[in-house]
C-alpha positions in Angstrom: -29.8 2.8 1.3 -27.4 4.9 3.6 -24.0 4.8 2.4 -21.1 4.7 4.8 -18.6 7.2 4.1 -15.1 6.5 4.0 -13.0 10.0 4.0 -9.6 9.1 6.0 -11.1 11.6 9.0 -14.1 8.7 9.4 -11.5 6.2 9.0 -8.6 7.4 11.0 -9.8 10.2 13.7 -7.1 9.5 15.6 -4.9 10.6 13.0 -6.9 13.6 12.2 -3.9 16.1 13.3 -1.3 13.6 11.0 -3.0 13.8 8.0 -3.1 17.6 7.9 0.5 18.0 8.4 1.2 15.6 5.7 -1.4 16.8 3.6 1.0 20.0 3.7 4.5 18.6 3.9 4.2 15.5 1.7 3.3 15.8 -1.9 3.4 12.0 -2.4 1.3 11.6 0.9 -1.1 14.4 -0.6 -1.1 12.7 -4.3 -2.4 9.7 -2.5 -4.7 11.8 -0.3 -6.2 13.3 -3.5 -6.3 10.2 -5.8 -8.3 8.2 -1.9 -10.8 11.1 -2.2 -11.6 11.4 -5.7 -12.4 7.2 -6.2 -14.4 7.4 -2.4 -16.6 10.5 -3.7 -17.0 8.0 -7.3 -17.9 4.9 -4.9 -20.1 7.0 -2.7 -21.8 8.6 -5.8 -22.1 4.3 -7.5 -23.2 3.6 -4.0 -26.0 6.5 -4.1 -27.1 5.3 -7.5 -26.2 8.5 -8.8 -23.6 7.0 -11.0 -23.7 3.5 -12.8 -21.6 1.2 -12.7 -21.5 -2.6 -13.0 -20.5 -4.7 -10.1 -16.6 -5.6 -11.0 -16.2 -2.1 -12.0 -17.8 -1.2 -8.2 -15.5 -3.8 -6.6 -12.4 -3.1 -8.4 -12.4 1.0 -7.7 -13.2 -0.5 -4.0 -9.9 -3.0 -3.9 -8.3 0.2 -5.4 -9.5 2.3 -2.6 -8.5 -0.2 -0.1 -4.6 -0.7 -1.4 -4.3 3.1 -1.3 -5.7 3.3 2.2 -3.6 1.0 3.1 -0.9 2.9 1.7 -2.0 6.1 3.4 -2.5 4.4 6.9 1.0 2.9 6.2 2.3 6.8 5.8 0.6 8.0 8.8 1.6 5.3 10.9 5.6 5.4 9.5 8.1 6.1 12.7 10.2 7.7 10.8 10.3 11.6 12.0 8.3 14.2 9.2 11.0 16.5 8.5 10.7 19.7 7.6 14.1 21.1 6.4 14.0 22.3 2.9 14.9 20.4 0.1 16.2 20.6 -3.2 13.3 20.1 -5.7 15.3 16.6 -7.1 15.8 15.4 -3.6 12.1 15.7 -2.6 11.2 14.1 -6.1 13.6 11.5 -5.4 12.4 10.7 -1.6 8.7 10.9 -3.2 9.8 7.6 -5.5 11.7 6.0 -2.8 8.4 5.9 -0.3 6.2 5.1 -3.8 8.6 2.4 -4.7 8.3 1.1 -0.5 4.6 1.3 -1.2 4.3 -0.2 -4.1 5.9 -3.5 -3.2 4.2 -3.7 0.0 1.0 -3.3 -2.6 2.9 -6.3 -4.7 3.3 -8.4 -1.5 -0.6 -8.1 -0.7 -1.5 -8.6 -4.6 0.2 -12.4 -4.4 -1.8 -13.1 -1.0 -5.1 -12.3 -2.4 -4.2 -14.2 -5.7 -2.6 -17.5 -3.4 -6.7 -16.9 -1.6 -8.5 -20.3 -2.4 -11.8 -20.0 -4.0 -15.0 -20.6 -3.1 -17.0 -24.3 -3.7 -19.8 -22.4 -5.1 -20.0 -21.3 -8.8 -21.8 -18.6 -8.6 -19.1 -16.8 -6.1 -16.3 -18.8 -8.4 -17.6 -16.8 -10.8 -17.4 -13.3 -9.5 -14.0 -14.5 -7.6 -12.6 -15.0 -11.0 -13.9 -11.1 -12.0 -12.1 -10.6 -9.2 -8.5 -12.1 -9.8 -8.9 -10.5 -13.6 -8.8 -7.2 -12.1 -6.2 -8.0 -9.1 -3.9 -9.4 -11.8 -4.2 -5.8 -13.7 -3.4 -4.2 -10.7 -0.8 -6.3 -10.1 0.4 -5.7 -13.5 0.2 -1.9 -13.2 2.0 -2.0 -10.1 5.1 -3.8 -11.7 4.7 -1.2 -14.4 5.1 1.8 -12.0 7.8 0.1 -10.1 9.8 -0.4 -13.3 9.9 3.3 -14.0 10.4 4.3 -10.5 13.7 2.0 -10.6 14.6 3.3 -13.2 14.6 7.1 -12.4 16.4 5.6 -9.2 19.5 4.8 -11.3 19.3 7.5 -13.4 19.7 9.1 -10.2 22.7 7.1 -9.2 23.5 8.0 -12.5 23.9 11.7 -12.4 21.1 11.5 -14.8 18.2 12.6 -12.9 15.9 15.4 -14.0 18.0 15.0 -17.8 15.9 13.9 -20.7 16.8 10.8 -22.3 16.3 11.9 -25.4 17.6 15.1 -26.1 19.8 15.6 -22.8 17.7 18.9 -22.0 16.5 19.4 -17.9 13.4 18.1 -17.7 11.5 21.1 -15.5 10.6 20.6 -11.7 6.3 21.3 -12.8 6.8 18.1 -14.6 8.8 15.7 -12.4 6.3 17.4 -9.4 3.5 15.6 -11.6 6.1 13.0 -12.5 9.1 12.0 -10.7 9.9 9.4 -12.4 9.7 11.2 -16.0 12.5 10.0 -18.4 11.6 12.7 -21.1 11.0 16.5 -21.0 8.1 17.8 -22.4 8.5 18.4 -25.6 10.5 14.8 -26.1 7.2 13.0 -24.2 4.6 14.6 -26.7 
């Protein structure tokens, strides 16, 4: 069976020169880059039979593939100008959960569509539609998880509070809100 592949240069060759220069400007654009390529070489290897899988788990990592390529066209496509003026570490973190929260509720927006989709007359596909909805609603979920923290750090941020552990009032350290924007507690206070 030949599988199709689905890097972003097969999808979007028109953008080929776009995603370089946000691979290299944007971390959030090249967090989403990385997490696109990592499940499309797991589908590809499912796909290939070189990897087992059961059929939800196959669809879901796909639905997961396409809400973050639909995040990454939604990047690439942005009209707002890539700017290249240095930041502070805290105002790059910051704009990184700003265009994740933006993201995020677009992804909320399309979650409430699919689960407002009728289903189908036939029980067998009732059946896997239902699979289906499980897993959309645990995206769904996870989503409104993230969003919550990202809020969060927001005010903090409004706050004077950003990038200050809310436990022990220490700086949380710019290696771990790179991984982590959105990190309430340092290191040591997270462990």
């Amino acid at each position: 069976m030949a599988v199709e592949h689905h890097d972003l240069i097969h999808e979007f060759p028109n953008l080929r020169d776009t995603i370089h220069e946000l691979k290299t400007t944007s971390r959030h654009f090249r967090r989403l880059f990385d997490e696109y390529h990592v499940l499309t070489t797991t589908i590809e290897k499912i796909e290939n039979e070189v990897v087992l899988a059961t059929t939800t788990s196959e669809n879901a990592k796909k639905r997961h593939r396409l809400h973050l390529k639909d995040e990454l066209h939604a990047l690439l496509t942005a009209n707002k100008p890539i700017t290249l003026t240095k930041q502070s570490p805290a105002e790059t973190h910051i704009q990184t959960l700003v265009d994740r929260a933006e993201l995020l509720e677009r992804r909320l927006v399309k979650i409430k569509l699919d689960a407002a989709t009728a289903h189908s007359s036939n029980a067998t596909e009732q059946a896997q539609e239902r699979e289906n909805d499980e897993v959309i609603d645990e995206i769904g979920n996870a989503t409104r998880e993230e969003l919550d923290l990202i809020y969060k750090a927001l005010e903090r941020n409004k706050q004077g509070k950003y990038g200050t552990c809310q436990h022990c009032d220490a700086s949380i350290s710019d290696n771990r809100l790179e991984a982590l924007p959105e990190a309430e507690f340092c290191i040591s206070c997270a462990a």
